[in-house]
N, C-alpha and C positions, 0 to 999 in steps of 0.2 A: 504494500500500500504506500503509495506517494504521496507526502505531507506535501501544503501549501508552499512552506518552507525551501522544502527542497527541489518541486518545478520550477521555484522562480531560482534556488542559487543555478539552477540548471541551464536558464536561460540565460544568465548573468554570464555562463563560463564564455572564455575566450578561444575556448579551443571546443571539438567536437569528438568524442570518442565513436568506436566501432566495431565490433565483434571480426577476426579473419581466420577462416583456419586456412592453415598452412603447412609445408611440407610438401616433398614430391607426390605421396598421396592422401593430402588435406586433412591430418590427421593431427595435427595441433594445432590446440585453440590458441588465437591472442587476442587481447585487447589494442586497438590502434589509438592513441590519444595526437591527433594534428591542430595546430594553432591557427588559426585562419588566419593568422598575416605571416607564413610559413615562409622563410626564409629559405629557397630549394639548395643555398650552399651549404646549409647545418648538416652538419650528421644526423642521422637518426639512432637514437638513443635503444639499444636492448637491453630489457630487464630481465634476467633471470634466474630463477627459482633458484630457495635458500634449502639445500637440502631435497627432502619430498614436500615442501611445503607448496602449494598452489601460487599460483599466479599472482593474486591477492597481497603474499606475502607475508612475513608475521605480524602480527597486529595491523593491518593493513596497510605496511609500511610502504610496498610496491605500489598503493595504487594511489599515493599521497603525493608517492617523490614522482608516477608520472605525469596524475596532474599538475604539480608544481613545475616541472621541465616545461609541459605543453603551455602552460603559463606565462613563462619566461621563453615558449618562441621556437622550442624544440620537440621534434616528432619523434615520437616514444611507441615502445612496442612492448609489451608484456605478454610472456606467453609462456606457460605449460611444456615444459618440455615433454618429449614420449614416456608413457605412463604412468603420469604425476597430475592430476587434479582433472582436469576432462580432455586429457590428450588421450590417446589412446598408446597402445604398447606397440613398440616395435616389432616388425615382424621376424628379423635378421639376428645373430647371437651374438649383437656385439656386446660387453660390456658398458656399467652406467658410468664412466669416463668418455668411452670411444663413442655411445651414443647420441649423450650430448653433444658431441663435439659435432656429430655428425647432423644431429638435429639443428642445429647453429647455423651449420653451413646452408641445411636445409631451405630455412627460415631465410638465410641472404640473398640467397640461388631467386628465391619465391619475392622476395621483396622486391627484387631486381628487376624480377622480367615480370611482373606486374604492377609495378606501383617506378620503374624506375630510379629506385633506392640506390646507390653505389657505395655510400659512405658511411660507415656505423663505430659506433662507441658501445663495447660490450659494460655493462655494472652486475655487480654481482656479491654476493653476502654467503658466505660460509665455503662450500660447495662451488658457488655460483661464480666465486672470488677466482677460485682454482679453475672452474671452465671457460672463465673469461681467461687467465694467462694461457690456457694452452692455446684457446681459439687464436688469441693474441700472435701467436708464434707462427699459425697455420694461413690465415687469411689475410691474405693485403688488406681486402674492403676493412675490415678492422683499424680506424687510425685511433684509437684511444682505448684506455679501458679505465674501470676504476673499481678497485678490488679490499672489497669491506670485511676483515677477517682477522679477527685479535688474533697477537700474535705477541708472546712473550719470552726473553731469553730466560732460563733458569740465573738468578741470586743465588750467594751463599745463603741468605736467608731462606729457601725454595728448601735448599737442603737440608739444613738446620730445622725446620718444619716438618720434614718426609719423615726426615728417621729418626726425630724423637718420635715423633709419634710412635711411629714403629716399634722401639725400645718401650716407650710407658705399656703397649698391649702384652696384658697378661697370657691373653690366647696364645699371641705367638711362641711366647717362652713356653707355653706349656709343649705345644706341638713339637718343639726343640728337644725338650725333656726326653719327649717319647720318642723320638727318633734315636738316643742317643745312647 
């Protein structure tokens, strides 16, 4: 049900979203979000999936940062990779690394020769971090990426934390005992 509210923020947007599936056989969903004073030298911006998390993203973060891109001017793409949220599963054995990657290519192949897209910025959070740098290495059309994925050296304090810990567990000493 659509509140008052939210037909008119709807009216109000600057840009217009659009359902597309995609892939050589139509087989992932995206969301297309275009700024109607669309700049055709931008990139067009790929969002994709944090893990097996849907399109949407966690807390709807994907569908916040594409509105806010299509906002500021940039055409964004959010989609489902193969069999994660309403995409459907691959038919082929590749691996969920070689997939996505495959899936990617997919989606730029499709953009290209439909929509003539050439240029893309992959983003991506967890997972999506790591299939943006590989996509990064594989595709020219790829001129940017941006890769959301905490990332922490071990402290001595890291250490000093592990294995007290480990030392105060009584279990462990016990299971020592009994080996011994």
């Amino acid at each position: 049900m659509t509140t008052a509210s939210q037909a008119k923020g709807a009216e109000e947007r600057s840009f217009k979203e659009k359902p597309l599936m995609l892939g050589e056989h139509e087989t992932m969903l995206g969301i297309l979000s275009e700024p109607q004073d669309l700049d055709p030298k931008r990139p067009t911006f790929l969002l994709l999936n944090a893990g097996i998390v849907h399109r949407v993203g966690p807390h709807r973060k994907t569908v916040k940062l594409a509105r806010a891109l299509a906002e500021a001017g940039f055409r964004t793409l959010r989609f489902d990779l193969s069999g994660i949220g309403d995409s459907t599963q691959r038919r082929d054995a590749l691996d969920f690394g070689a997939s996505a990657l495959a899936d990617i290519r997919e989606v730029c192949n499709d953009l290209e020769k439909k929509h003539g897209i050439d240029r893309f910025v992959s983003m991506g959070l967890c997972s999506g971090a790591d299939n943006t740098f590989q996509a990064l290495l594989r595709d020219e059309r790829l001129v940017g990426g941006v890769l959301m994925d905490g990332y922490a050296y071990q402290k001595p304090q890291f250490y000093a934390h592990h294995y007290l810990k480990r030392v105060k567990d009584p279990e462990r000493w016990w299971r020592l005992a009994k080996r011994v």
